[in-house]
ROVEXDREN-326106 format. One line per 10 residues: for each residue x, y, z of N, C-alpha, C, CB. Coordinates in Angstrom, 1 decimal, decimal comma. Glycine has a CB too. Layout:
% ROVEXDREN-326106
X:Y:Z:X:Y:Z:X:Y:Z:X:Y:Z | ...
//
This chain:
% ROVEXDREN-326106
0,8:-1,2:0,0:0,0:0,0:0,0:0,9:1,3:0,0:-0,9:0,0:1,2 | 1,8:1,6:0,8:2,8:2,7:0,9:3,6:2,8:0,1:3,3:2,8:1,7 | 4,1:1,4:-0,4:4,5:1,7:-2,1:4,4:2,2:-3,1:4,5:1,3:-2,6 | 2,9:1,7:-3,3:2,1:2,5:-4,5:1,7:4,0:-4,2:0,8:1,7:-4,8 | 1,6:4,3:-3,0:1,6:6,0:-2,3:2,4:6,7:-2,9:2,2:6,2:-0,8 | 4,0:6,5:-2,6:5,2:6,5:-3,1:5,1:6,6:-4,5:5,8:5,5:-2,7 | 4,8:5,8:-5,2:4,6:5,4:-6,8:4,4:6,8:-7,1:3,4:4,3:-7,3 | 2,9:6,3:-6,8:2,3:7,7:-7,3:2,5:8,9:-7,3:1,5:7,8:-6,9 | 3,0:9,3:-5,9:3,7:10,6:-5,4:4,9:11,0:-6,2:4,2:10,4:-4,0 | 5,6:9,9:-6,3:7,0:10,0:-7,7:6,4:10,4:-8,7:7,8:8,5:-8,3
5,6:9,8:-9,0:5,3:10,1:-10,7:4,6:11,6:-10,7:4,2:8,8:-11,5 | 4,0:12,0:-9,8:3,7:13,4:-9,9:4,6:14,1:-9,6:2,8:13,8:-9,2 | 5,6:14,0:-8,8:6,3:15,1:-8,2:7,4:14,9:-9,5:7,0:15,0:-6,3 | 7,6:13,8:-10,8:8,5:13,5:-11,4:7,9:14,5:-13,3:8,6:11,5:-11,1 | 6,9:14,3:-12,9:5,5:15,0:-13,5:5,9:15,9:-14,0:4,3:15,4:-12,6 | 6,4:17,1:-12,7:6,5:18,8:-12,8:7,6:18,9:-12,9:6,0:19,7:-11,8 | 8,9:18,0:-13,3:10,3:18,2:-13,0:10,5:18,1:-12,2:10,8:19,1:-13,1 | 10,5:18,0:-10,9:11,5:17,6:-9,6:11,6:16,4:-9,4:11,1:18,1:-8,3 | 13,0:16,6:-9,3:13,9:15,3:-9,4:14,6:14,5:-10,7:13,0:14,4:-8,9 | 14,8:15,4:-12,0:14,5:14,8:-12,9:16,3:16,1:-13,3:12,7:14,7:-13,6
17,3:15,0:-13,5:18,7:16,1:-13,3:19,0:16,2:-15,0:20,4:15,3:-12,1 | 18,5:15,4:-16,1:19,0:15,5:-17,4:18,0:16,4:-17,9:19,1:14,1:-18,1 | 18,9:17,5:-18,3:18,2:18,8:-19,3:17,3:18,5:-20,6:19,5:19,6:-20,1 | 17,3:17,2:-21,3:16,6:16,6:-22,0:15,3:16,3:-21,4:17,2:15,6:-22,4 | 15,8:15,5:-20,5:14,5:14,8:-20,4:13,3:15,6:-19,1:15,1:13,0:-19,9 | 14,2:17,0:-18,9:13,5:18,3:-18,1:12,8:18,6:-19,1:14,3:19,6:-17,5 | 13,0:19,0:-19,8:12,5:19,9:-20,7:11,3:19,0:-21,6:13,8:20,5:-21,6 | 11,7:17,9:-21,7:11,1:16,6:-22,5:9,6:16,5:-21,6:12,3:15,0:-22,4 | 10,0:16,5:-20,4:8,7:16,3:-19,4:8,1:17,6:-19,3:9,1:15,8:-17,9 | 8,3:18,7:-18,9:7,5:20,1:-19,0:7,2:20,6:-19,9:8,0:21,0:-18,5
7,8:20,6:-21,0:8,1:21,1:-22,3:6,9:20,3:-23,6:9,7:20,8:-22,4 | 6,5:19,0:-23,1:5,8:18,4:-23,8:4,9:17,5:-23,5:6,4:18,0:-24,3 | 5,4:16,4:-22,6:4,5:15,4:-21,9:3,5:16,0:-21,1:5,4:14,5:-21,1 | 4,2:17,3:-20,0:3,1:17,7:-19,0:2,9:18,7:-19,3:3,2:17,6:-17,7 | 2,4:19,4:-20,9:2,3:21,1:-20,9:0,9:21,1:-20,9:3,0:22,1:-22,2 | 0,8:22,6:-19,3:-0,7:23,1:-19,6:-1,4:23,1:-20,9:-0,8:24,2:-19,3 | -3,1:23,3:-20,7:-3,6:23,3:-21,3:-3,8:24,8:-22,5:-4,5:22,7:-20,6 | -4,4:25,0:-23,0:-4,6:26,1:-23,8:-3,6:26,3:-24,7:-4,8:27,2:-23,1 | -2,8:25,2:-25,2:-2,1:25,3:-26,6:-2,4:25,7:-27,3:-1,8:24,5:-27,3 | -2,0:26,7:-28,4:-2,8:27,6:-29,5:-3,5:26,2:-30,6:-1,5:29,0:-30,5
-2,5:25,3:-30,6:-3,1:24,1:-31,7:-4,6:23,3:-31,8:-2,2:23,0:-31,4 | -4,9:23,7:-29,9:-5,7:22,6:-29,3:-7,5:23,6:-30,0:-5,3:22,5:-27,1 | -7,1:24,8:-30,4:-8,6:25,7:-30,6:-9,1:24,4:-31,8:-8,4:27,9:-31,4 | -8,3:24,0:-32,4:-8,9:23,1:-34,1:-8,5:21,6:-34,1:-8,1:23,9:-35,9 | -8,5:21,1:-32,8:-8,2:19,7:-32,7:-9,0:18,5:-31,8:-7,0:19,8:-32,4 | -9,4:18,1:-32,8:-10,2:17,1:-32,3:-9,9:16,3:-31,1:-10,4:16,2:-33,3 | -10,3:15,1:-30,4:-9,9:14,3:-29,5:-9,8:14,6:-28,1:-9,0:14,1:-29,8 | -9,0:13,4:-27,7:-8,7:13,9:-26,3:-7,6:14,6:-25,9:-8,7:12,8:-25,4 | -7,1:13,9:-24,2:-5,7:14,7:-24,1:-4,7:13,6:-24,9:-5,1:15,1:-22,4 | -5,3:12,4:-25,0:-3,9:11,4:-25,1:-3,7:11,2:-26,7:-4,2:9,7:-24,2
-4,7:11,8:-27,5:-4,8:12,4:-29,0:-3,6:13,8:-28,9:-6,8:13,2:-29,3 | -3,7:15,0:-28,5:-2,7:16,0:-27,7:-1,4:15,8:-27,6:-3,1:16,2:-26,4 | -1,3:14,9:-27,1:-0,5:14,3:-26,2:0,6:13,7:-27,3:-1,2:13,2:-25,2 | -0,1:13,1:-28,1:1,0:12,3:-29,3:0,5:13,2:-30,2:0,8:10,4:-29,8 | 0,2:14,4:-30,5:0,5:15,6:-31,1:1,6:16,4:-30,9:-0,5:16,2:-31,0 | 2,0:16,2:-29,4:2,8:17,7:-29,2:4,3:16,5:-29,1:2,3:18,9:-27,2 | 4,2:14,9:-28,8:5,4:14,4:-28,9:5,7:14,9:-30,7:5,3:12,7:-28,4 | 5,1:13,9:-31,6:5,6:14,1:-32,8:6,2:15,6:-32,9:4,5:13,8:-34,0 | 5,0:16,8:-32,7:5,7:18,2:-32,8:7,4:18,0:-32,1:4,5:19,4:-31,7 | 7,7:17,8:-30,9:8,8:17,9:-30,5:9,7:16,5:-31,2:8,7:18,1:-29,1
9,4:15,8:-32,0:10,9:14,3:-32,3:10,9:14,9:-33,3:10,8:12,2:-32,4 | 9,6:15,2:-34,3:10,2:15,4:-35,8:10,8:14,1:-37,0:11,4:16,4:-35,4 | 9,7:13,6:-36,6:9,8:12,6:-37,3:9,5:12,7:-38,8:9,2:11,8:-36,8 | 10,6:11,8:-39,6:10,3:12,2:-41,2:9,1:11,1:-42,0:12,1:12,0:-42,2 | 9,0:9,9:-41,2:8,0:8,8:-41,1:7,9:8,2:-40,0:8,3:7,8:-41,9 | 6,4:7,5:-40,1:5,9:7,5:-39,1:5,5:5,9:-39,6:5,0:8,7:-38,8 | 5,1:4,7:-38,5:4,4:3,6:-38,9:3,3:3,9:-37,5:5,4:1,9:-39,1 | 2,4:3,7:-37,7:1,2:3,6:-37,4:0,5:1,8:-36,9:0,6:4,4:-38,7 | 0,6:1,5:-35,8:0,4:-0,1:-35,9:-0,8:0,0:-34,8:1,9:-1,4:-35,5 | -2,2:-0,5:-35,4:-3,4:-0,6:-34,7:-3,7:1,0:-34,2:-3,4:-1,8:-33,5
-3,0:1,9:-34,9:-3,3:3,3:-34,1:-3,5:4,6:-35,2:-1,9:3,6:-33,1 | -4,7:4,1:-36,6:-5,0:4,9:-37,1:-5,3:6,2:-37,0:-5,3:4,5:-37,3 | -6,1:6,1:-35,8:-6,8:7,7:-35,2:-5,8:8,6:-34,9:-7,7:7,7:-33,8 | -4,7:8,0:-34,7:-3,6:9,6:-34,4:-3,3:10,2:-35,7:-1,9:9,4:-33,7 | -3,6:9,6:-37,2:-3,1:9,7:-38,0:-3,3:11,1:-38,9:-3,4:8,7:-38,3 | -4,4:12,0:-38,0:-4,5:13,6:-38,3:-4,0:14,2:-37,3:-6,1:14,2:-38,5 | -3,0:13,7:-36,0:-2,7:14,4:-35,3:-0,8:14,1:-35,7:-3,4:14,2:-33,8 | -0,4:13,7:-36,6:0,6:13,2:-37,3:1,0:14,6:-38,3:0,1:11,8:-38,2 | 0,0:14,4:-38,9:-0,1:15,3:-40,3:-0,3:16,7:-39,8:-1,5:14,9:-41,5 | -0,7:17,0:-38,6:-0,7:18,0:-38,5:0,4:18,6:-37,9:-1,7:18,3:-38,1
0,9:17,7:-37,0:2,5:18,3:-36,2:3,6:18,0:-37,1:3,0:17,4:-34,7 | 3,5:17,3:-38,3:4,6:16,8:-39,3:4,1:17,0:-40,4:5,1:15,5:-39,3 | 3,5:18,0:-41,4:3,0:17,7:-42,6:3,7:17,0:-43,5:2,6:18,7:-43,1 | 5,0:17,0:-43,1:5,6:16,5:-44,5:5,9:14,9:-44,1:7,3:17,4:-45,0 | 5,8:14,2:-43,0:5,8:13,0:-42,9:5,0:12,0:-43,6:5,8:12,9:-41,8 | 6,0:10,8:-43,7:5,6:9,7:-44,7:4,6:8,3:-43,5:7,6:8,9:-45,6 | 3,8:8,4:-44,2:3,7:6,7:-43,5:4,1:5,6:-44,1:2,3:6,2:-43,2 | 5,2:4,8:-43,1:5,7:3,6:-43,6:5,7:2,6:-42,8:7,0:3,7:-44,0 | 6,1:1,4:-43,4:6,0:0,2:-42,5:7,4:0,3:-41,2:6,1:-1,3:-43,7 | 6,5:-0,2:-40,2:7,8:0,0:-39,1:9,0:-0,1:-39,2:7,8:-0,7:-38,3
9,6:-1,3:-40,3:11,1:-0,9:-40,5:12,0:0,1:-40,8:11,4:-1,3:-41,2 | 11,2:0,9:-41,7:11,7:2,0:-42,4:11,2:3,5:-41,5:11,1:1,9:-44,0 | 10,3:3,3:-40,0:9,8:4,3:-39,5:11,1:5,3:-38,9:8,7:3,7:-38,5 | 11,1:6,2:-38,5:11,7:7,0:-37,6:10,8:6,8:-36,1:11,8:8,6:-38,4 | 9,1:7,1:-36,3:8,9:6,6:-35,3:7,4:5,4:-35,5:8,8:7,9:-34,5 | 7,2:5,2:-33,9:6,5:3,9:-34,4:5,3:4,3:-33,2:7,7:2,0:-34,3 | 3,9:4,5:-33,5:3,0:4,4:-32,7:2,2:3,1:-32,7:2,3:5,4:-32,9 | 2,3:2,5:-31,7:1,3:1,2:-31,9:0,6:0,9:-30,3:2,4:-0,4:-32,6 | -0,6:0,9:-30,7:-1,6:0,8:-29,5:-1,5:-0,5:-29,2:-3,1:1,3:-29,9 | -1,2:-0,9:-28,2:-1,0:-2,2:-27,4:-2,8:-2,9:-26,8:0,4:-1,8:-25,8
-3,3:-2,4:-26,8:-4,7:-2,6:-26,8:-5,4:-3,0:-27,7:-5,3:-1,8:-26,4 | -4,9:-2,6:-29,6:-5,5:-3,1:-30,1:-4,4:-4,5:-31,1:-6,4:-2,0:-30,6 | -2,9:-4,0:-30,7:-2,7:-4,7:-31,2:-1,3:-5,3:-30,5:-2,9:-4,4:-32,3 | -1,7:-6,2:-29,2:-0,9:-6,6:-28,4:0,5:-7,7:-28,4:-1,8:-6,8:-27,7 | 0,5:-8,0:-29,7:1,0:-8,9:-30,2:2,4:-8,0:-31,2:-0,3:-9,9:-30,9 | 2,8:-7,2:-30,9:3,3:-6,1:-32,0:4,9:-6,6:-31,4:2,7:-4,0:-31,8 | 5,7:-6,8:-32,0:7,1:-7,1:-31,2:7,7:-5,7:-31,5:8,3:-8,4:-31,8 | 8,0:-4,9:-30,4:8,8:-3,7:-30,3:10,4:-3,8:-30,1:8,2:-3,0:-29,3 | 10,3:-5,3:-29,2:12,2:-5,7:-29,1:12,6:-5,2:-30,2:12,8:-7,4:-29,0 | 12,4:-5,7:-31,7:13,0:-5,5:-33,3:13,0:-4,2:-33,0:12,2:-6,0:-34,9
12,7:-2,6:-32,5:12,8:-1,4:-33,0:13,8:-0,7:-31,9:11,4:-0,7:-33,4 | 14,9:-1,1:-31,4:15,3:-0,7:-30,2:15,4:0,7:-30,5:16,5:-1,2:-29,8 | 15,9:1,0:-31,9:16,7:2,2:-32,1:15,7:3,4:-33,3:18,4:1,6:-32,9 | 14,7:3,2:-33,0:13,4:4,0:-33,3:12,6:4,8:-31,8:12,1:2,7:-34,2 | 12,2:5,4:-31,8:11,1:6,3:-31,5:9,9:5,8:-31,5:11,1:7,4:-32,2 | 9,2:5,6:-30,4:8,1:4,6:-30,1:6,9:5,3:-29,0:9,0:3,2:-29,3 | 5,9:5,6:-29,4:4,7:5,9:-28,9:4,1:5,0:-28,5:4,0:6,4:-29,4 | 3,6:4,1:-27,6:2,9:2,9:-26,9:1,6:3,3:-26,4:3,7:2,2:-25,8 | 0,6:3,1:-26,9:-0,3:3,3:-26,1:-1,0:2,4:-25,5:-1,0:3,9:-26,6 | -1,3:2,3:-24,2:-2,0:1,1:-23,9:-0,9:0,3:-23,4:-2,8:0,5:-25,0
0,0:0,5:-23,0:1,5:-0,1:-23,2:1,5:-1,7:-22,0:2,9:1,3:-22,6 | 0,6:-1,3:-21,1:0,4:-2,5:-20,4:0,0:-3,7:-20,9:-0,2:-2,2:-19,6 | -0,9:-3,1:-22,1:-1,4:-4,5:-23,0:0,1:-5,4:-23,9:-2,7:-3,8:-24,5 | 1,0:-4,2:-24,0:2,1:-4,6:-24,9:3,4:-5,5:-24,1:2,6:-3,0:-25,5 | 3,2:-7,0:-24,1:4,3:-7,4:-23,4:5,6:-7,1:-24,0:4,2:-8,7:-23,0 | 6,2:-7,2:-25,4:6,9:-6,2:-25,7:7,5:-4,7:-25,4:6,6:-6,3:-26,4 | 6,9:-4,2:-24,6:7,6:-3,4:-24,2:8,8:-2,7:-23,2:7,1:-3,2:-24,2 | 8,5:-4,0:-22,5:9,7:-4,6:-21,6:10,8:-5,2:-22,1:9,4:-5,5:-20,8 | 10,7:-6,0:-23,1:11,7:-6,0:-24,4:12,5:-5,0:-24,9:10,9:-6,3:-25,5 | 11,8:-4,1:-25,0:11,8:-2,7:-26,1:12,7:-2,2:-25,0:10,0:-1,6:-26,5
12,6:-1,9:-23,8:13,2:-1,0:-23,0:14,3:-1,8:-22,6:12,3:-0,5:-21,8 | 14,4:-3,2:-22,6:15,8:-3,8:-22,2:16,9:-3,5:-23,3:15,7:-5,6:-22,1 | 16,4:-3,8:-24,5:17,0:-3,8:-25,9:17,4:-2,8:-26,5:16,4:-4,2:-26,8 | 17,2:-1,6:-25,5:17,5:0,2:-25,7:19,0:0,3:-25,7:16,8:1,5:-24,3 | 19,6:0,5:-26,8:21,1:0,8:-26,2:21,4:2,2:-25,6:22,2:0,6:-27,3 | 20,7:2,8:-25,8:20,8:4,6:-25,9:19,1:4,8:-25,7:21,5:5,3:-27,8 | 19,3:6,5:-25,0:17,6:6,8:-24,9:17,3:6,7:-23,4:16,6:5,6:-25,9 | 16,0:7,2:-23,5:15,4:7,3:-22,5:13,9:6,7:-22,3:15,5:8,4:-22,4 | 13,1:6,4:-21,8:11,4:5,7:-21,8:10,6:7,1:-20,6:11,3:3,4:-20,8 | 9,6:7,3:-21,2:9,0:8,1:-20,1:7,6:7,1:-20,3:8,9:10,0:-20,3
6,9:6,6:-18,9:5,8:6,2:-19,1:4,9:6,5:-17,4:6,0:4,7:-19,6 | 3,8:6,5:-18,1:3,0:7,2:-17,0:1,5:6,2:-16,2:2,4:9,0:-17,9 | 2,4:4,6:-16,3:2,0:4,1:-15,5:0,7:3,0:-15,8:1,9:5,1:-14,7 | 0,1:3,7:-17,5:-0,6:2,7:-17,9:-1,5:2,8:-19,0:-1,2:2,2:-16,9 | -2,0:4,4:-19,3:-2,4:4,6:-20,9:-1,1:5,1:-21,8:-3,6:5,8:-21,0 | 0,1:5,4:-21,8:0,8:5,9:-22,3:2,2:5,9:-22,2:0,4:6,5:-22,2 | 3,5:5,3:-23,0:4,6:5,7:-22,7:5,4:5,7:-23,9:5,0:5,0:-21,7 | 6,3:7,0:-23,6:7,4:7,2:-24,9:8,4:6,8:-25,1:7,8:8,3:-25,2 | 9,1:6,1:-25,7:10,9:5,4:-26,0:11,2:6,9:-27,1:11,1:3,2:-27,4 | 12,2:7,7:-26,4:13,5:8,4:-27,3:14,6:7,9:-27,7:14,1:9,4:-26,6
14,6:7,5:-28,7:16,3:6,8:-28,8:16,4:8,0:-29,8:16,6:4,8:-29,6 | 17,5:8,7:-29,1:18,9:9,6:-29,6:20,1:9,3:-28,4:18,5:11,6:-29,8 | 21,3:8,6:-30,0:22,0:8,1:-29,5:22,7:9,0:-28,5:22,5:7,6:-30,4 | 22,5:10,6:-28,3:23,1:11,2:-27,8:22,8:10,9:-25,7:22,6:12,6:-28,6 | 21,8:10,7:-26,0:21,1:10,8:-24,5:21,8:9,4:-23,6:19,0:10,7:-24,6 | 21,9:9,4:-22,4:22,4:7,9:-21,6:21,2:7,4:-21,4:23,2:7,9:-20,0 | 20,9:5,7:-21,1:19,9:5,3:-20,8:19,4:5,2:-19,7:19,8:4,5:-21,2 | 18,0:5,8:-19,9:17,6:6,5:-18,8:15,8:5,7:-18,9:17,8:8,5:-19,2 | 15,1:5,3:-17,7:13,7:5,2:-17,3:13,0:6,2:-16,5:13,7:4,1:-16,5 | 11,9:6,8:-16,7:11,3:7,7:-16,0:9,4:7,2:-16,0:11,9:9,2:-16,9
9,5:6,9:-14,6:7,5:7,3:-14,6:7,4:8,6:-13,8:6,4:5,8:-13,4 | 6,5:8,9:-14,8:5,9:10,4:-14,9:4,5:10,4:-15,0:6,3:11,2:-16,2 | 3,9:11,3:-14,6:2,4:11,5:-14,2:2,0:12,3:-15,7:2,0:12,4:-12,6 | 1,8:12,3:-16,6:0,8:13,0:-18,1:-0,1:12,5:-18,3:1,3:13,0:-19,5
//
């Protein structure tokens, strides 16, 4: 019980920045994962927050393709933070959104070194894979609708639960 107190408490207080010493992955968390509401983007966009949410990631990776696996519906919040991005099959992706809820069976181990949106990630037993097989990068996940893999080789490997 006081574990999960704890948990939780981390992931909020990890939420707003505190505690969190890599300038990346500060900025990565305030800057994107947990930014207030009233984005100028949000006046003409459909959805929820977790639609938003993998709007303002793509806006910040900049991805030149994208594969899309069981996770069509983001696929106008793509085009709108990347117009010029391609959709391709996951080999060739830069990044890779695939909803583990609808398609739980997706092996993510194969994409260590891609950029990975999970949704539903608890459904995805590959993603524990995915995060061992990281050589580089960071994971931010927030515990159970949502978590991001950054692989730039620049960053050390790094785990973070965060409250978004």
């Amino acid at each position: 019980m006081l574990s999960g107190l704890s948990q939780l408490f981390n992931r909020w207080r990890h939420g707003r920045g505190f505690g969190i010493h890599s300038p990346f992955a500060y900025r990565f968390i305030t800057e994107v994962l947990h930014q207030e509401m009233g984005y100028y983007a949000y006046l003409r966009m459909p959805g929820d927050e977790c639609y938003r949410t993998v709007f303002r990631i793509v806006l910040a990776l900049r991805p030149m393709s994208v594969a899309l696996v069981g996770a069509d519906r983001y696929k106008r919040a793509v085009g709108e933070a990347m117009p010029g991005a391609v959709f391709v099959e996951p080999a060739d992706a830069g990044l890779i959104i695939v909803d583990g809820g609808a398609e739980p069976s997706f092996g993510l181990k194969a994409y260590p070194d891609k950029h990975v949106i999970a949704l539903d990630y608890r459904c995805l037993p590959s993603w524990k894979g995915y995060k061992e097989s990281m050589p580089y990068g960071m994971t931010f996940a927030n515990g159970g609708s949502m978590a991001v893999g950054v692989a730039l080789a620049h960053l050390p490997r790094q785990d973070f639960d965060v409250k978004f």
